[in-house]
C-alpha positions as CSV (number, residue, x, y, z in Angstrom):
1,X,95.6,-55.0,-135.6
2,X,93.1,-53.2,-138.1
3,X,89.9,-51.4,-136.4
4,X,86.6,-53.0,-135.9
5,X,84.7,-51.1,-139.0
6,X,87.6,-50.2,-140.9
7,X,86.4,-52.2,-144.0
8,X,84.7,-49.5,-144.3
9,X,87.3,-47.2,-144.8
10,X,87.3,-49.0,-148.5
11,X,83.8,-48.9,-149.2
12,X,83.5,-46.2,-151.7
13,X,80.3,-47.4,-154.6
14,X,80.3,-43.6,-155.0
15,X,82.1,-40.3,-154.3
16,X,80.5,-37.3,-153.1
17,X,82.4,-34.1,-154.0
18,X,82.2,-30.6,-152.2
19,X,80.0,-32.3,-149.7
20,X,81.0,-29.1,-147.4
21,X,78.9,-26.8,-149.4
22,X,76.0,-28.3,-148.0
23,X,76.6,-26.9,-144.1
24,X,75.5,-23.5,-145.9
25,X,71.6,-25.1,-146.7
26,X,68.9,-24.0,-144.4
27,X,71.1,-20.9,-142.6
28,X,67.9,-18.5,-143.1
29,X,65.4,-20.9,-141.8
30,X,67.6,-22.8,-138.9
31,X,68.5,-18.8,-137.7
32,X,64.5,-18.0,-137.6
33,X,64.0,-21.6,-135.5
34,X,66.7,-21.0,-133.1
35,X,66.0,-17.4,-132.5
36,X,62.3,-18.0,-131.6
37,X,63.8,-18.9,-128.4
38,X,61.4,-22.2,-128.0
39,X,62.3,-25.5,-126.3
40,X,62.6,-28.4,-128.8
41,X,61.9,-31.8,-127.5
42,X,63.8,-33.8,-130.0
43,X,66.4,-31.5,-131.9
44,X,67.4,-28.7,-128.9
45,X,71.1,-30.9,-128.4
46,X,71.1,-32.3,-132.0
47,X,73.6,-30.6,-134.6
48,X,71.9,-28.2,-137.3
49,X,72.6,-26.6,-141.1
50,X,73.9,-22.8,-140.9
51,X,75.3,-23.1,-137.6
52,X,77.7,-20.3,-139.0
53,X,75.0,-18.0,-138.6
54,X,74.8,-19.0,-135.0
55,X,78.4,-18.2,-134.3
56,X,77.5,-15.1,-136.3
57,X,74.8,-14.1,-133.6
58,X,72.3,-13.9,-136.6
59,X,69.3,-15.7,-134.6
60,X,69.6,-12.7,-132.1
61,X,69.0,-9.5,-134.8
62,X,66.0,-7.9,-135.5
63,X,64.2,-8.5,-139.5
64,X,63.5,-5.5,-141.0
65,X,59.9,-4.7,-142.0
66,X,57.6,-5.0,-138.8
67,X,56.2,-1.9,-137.8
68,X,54.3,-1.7,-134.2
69,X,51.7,0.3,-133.5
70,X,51.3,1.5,-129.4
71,X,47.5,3.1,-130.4
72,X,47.3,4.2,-126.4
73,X,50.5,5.8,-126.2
74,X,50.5,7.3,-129.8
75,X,54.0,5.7,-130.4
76,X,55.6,4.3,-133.7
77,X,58.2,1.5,-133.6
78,X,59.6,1.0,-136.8
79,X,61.9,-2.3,-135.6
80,X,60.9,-4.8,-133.0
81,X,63.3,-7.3,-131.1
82,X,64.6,-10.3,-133.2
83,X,63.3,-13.2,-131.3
84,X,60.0,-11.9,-131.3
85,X,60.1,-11.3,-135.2
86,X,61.2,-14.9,-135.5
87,X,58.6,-15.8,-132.8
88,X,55.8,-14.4,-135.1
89,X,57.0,-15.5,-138.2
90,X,57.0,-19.2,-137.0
91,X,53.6,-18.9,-135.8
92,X,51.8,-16.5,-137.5
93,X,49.6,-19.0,-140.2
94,X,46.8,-16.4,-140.8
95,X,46.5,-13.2,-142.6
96,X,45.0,-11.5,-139.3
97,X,45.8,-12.8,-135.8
98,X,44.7,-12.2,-132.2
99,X,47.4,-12.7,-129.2
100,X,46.9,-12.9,-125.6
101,X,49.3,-12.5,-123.2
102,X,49.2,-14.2,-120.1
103,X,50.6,-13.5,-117.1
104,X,51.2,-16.1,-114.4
105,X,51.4,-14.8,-110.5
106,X,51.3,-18.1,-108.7
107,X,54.6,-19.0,-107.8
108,X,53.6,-22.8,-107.6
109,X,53.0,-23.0,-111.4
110,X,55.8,-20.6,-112.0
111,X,57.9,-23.8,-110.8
112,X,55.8,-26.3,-112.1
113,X,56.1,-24.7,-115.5
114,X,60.3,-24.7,-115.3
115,X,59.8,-28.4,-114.4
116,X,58.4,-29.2,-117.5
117,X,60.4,-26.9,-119.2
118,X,63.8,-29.1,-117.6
119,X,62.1,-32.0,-118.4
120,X,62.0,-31.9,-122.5
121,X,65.5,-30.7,-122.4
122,X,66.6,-34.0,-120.4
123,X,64.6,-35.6,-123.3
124,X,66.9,-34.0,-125.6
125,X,69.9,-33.9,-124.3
126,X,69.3,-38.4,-124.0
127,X,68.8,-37.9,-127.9
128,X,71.7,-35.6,-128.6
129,X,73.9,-38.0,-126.7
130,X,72.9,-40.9,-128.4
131,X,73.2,-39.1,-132.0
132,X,76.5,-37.4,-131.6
133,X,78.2,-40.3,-129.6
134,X,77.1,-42.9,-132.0
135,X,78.7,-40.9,-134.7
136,X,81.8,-40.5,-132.8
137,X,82.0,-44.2,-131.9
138,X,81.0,-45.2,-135.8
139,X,83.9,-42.9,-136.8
140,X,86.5,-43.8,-134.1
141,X,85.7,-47.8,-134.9
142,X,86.4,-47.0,-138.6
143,X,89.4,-45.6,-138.1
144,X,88.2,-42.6,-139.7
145,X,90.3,-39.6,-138.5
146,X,88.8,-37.1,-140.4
147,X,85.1,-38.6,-140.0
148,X,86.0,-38.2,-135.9
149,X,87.8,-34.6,-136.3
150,X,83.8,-33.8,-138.2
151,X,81.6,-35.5,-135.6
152,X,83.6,-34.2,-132.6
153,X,83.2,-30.3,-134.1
154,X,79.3,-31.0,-135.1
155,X,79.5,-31.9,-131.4
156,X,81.0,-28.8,-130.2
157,X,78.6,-26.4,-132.3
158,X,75.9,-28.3,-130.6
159,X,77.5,-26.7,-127.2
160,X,77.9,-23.5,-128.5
161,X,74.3,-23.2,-129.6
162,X,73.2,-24.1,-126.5
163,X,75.5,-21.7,-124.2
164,X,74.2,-19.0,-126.4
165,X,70.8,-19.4,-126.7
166,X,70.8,-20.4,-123.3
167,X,72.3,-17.2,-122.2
168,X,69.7,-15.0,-124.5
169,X,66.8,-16.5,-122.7
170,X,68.0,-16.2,-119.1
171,X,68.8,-12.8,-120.5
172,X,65.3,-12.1,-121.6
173,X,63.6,-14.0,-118.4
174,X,65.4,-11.8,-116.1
175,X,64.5,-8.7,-118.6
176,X,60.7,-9.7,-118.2
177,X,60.9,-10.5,-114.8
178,X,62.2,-6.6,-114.4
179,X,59.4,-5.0,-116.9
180,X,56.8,-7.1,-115.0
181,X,57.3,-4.9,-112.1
182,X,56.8,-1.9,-113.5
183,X,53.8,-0.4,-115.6
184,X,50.9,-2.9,-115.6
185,X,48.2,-0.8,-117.1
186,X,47.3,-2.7,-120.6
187,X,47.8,-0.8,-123.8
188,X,47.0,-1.8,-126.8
189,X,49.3,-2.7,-130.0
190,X,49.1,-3.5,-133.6
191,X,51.5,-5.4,-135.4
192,X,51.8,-5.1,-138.9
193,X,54.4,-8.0,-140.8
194,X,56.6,-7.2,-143.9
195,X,54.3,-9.5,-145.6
196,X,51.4,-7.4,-144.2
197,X,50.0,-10.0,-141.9
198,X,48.5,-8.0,-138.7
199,X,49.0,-8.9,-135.3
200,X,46.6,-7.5,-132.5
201,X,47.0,-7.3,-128.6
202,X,46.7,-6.2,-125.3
203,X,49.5,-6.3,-123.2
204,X,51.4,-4.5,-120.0
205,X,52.9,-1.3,-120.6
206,X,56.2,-2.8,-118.4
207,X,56.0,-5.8,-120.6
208,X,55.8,-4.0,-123.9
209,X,59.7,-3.3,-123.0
210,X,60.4,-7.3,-124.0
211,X,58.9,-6.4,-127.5
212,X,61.1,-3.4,-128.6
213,X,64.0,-2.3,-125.6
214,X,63.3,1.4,-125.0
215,X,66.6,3.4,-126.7
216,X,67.1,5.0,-123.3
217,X,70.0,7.8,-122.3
218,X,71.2,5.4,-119.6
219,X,71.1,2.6,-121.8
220,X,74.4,0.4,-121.4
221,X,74.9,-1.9,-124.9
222,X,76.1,-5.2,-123.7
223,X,78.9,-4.8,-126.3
224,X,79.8,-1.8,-124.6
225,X,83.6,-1.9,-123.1
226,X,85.1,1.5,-123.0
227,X,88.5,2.4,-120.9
228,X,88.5,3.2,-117.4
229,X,90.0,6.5,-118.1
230,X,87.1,7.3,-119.9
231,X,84.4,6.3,-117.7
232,X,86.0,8.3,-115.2
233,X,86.3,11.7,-117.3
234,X,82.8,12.1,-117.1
235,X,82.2,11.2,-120.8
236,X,78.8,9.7,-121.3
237,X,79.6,6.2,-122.1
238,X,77.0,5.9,-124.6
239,X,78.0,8.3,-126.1
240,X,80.0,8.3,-129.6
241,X,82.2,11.1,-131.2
242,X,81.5,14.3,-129.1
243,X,80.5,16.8,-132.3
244,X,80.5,20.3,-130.5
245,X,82.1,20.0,-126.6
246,X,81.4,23.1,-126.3
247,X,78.2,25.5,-127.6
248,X,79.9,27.9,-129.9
249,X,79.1,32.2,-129.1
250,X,75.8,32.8,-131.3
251,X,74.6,29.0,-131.3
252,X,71.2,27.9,-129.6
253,X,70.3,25.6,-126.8
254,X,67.9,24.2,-129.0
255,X,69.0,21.3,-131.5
256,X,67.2,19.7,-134.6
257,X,66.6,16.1,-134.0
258,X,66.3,13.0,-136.5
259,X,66.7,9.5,-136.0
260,X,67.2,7.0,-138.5
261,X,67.0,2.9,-138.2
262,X,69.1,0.8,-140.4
263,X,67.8,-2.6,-141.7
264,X,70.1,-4.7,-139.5
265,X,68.5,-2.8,-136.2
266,X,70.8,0.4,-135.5
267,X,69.3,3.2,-134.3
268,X,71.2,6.5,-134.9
269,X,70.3,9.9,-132.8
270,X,71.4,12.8,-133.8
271,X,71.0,16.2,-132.5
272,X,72.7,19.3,-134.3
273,X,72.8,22.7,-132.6
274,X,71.4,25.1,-134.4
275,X,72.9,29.0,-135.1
276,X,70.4,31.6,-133.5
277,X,68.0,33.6,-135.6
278,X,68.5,37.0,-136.5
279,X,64.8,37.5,-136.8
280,X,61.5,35.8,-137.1
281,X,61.2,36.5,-140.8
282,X,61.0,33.7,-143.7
283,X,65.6,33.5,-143.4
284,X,65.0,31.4,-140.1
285,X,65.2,27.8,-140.6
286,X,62.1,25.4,-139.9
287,X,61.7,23.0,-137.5
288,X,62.6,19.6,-138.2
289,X,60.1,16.9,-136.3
290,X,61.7,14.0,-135.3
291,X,60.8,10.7,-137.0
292,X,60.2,9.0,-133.8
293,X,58.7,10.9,-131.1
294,X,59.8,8.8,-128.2
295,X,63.7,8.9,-129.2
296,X,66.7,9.5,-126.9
297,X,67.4,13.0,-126.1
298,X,71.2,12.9,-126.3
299,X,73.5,15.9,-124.5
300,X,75.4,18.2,-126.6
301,X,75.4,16.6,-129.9
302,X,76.3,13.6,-129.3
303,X,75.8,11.0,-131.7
304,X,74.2,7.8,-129.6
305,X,74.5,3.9,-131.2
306,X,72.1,1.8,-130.0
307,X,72.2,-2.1,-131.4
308,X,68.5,-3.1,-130.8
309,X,69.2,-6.8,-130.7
310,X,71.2,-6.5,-127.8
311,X,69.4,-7.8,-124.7
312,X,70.3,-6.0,-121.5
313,X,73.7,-7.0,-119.2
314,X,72.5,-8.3,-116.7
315,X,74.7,-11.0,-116.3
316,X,77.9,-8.8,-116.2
317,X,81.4,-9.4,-117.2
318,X,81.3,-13.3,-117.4
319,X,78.2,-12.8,-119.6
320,X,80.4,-11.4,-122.1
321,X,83.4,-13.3,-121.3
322,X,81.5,-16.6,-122.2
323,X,79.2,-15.5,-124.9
324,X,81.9,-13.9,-127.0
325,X,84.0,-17.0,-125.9
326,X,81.5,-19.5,-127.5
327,X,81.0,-17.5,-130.8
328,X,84.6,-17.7,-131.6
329,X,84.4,-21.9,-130.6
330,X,81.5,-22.1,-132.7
331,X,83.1,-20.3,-135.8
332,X,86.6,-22.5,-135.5
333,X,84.4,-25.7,-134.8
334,X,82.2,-24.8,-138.1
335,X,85.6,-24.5,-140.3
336,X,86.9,-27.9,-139.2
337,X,83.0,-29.5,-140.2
338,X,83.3,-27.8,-143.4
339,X,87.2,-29.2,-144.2
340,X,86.5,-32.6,-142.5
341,X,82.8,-33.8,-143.6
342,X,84.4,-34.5,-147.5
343,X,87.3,-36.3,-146.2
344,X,85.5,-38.2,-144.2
345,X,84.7,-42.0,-145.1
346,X,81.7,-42.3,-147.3
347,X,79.9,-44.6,-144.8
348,X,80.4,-41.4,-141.9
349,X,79.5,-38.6,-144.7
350,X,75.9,-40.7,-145.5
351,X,75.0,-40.7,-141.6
352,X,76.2,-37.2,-140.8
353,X,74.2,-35.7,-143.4
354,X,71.1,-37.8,-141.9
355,X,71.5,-36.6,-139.0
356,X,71.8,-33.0,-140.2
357,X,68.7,-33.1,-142.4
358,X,66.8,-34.7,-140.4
359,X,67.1,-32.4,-137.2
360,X,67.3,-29.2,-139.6
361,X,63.6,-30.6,-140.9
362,X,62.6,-31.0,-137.8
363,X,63.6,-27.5,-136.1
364,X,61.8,-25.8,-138.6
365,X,59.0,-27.5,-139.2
366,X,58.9,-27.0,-135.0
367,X,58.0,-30.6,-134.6
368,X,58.7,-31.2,-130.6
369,X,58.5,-27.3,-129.6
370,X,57.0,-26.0,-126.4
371,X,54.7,-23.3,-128.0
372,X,53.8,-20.3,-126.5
373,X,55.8,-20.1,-123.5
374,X,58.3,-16.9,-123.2
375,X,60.4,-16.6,-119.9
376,X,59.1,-18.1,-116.9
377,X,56.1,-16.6,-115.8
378,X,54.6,-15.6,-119.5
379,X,52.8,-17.5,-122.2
380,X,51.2,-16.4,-125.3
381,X,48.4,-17.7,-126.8
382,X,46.1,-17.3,-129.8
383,X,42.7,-16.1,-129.2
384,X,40.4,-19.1,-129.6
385,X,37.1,-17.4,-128.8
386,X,37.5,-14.9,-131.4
387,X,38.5,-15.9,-135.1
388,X,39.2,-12.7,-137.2
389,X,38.8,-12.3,-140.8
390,X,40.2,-9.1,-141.7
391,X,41.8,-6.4,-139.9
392,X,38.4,-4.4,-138.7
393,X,37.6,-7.4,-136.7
394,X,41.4,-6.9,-135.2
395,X,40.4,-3.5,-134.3
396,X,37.6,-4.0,-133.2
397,X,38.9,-7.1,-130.8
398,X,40.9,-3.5,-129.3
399,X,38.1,-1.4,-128.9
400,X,39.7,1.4,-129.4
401,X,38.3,5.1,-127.6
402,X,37.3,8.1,-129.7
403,X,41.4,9.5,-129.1
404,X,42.7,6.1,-130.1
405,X,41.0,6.0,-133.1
406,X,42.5,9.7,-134.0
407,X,45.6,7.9,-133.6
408,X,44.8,4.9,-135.6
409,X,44.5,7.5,-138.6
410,X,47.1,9.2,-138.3
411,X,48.7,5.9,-138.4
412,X,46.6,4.9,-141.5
413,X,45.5,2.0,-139.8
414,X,41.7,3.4,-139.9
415,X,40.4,5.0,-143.2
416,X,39.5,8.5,-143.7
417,X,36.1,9.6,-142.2
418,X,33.9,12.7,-142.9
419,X,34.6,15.4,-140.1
420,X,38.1,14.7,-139.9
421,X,38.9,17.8,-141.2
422,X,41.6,16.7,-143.4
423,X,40.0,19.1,-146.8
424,X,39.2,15.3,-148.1
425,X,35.7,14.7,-148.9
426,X,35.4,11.1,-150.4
427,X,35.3,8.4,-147.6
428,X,33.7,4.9,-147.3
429,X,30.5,5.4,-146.0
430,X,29.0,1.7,-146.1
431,X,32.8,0.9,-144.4
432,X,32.3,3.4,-141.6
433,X,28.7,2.5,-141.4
434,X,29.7,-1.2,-140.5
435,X,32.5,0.3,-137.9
436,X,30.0,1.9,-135.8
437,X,27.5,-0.4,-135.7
438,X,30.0,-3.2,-134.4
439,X,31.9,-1.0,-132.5
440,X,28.9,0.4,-130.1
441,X,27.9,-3.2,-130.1
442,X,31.4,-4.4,-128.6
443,X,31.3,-1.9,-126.2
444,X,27.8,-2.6,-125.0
């Protein structure tokens, strides 16, 4: 007795040939989608291009090139956090932009607002289980053992997407619920985007924390897994390869410091202790400022790691457990989709790579996705009242004091001005002219 479909398994008007190449289109753009963190009405349970780059933990690491700005705190951040870099690049349309950040207190529409939330993913899950089981029905009515070895693995990436993204945004709701306690006295940022695009806001100092994590001494990297024995020798567990264990005779309590970021988001400390001077003279070596004010002060020269990306353990040992468990799923179930999409039958091929463009297309193009809202109690929106058209309008939206704006040029966010002292004596005048004016008038 044949199958139902398997005159299908025949049906061959053309041949397609290294149709697994085309699981490597759209990685770039499906990791930027995912790791925006949004809810997706239609595609959230639907199987994607790339996914390799989500076994990968791509959609989780910083992009190099934003640069914030803390102009009350005087502080430079040369990386931010990957999902909000994805998060701006997916909704930043304008050359200047205005955020606000809103905070919700009312524990009522705290609930109402994950009700909503549960709701579109019911939706989506209905339309992922009518996608992947239809192809996994087509394929097993076929007879089509390669076709049902593909759909049952694009099946399985769609579960490993979702453990993993599911587990970065409980990750960073619980992280925001934690900052939200803390310092809630605004400050006020600038943003600036590779492709110099300029982001203003005010936001809580605590919540800043879910924008860049601080590189703090008692920081504990999720990936972090040393020996018992170690812990317990009293070894800093952050800490690396200890350099010096012990201050050579002649050698300073003072140590250089410098601090380097590479373009995947590691931040290296370094401190190097520093032979004592045998006089004041022009022989004793100069100060070296660090490049980032606000870095870790290590102990002893020790050299500190810090992966940016990672969010904070607070899930313990089973987070781990299962997130490292689904990346290695979600690599093994991407090989067999690669091997077993062009041995497929041709009728199974044609609807599989539907299926994938059209809920690649649709991620995105963020057709379906709950804008704005980040964790459970935050949402950000773009100011509607105020419609900037270049970046002194940003600045002024900030209204910055006479110290902030000291800081804004030695940023080089705000040109030079006369008085500044600087031995520079060309500025714009009409430019500075226009400043004041608007500026005394926002404050008024």
């Amino acid at each position: 007795m044949g199958f139902p479909l398997g005159i299908f398994a025949d049906w061959s008007p053309f041949h397609l040939d290294a149709l697994g190449l085309v699981t490597l289109l759209g990685a770039d753009a499906v990791t930027n989608a995912v790791g925006a963190l949004e809810h997706n009405r239609y595609t959230e349970f639907l199987p994607l291009f790339g996914t390799y780059q989500i076994a990968e933990n791509k959609f989780t690491r910083p992009i190099p090139g934003f640069a914030l700005y803390n102009i009350s705190d005087g502080v430079y951040v040369p990386i931010l956090n990957g999902w909000f870099c994805r998060w701006l690049i997916a909704h930043l349309t304008e050359n200047v932009t205005i955020l606000e950040w809103m905070v919700e207190g009312d524990e009522d529409k705290i609930q109402a607002k994950r009700r909503r939330l549960l709701r579109r993913d019911i939706v989506a899950m209905m339309i992922g289980l009518l996608a992947n089981g239809g192809l996994i029905l087509l394929a097993g009515l076929q007879g089509d053992y390669y076709g049902l070895a593909n759909t049952i693995a694009m099946g399985i990436s769609v579960l490993v997407r979702c453990v993993m993204v599911r587990q970065t945004r409980v990750s960073l709701n619980l992280f925001i619920d934690d900052c939200l306690k803390k310092d809630k006295h605004l400050v006020k940022i600038a943003i600036v985007t590779p492709d110099n695009k300029l982001v203003a806001f005010r936001i809580p100092r605590g919540l800043l924390k879910c924008v860049f994590f601080d590189i703090d001494p008692h920081w504990r990297p999720a990936t972090s897994n040393l020996p018992k024995s170690r812990k317990e020798s009293g070894q800093d567990p952050e800490a690396g390869l200890n350099l010096i264990p012990s201050l050579p005779m002649g050698t300073s309590k003072s140590f250089h410091k410098a601090s380097s970021t590479t373009p995947n988001g590691v931040v290296t400390n370094l401190q190097e202790a520093q032979p004592l001077p045998q006089n004041k003279g022009p022989g004793c070596p100069p100060p070296v400022s660090a490049a980032v004010s606000t870095a870790v002060s290590p102990d002893g020269g020790h050299i500190r790691v810090t992966n940016t990306w990672l969010l904070p353990d607070t899930s313990g040992s089973a987070f781990l457990s299962t997130y490292a468990s689904a990346r290695g799923v979600g690599w093994l179930a991407f090989a067999v989709h690669v091997i077993c999409i062009g041995q497929s039958f041709l009728l199974t091929q044609i609807l599989t790579i539907v299926l994938l463009i059209s809920s690649t297309i649709m991620t995105v193009q963020r057709i379906g996705n709950a804008a704005g809202d980040i964790g459970d109690n935050v949402t950000l929106n773009f100011a509607k009242r105020r419609s900037p058209k270049n970046h002194r309008d940003a600045f002024l939206y900030l209204d910055p004091t006479q110290e902030e704006q000291l800081v804004m040029k030695q940023f080089l966010l705000l040109p030079h001005a006369p008085g500044d002292g600087d031995g520079l004596t060309v500025w714009n005048k009409k430019w500075w002219a226009e400043w004041d004016m608007d500026h005394s008038r926002n404050s008024n």
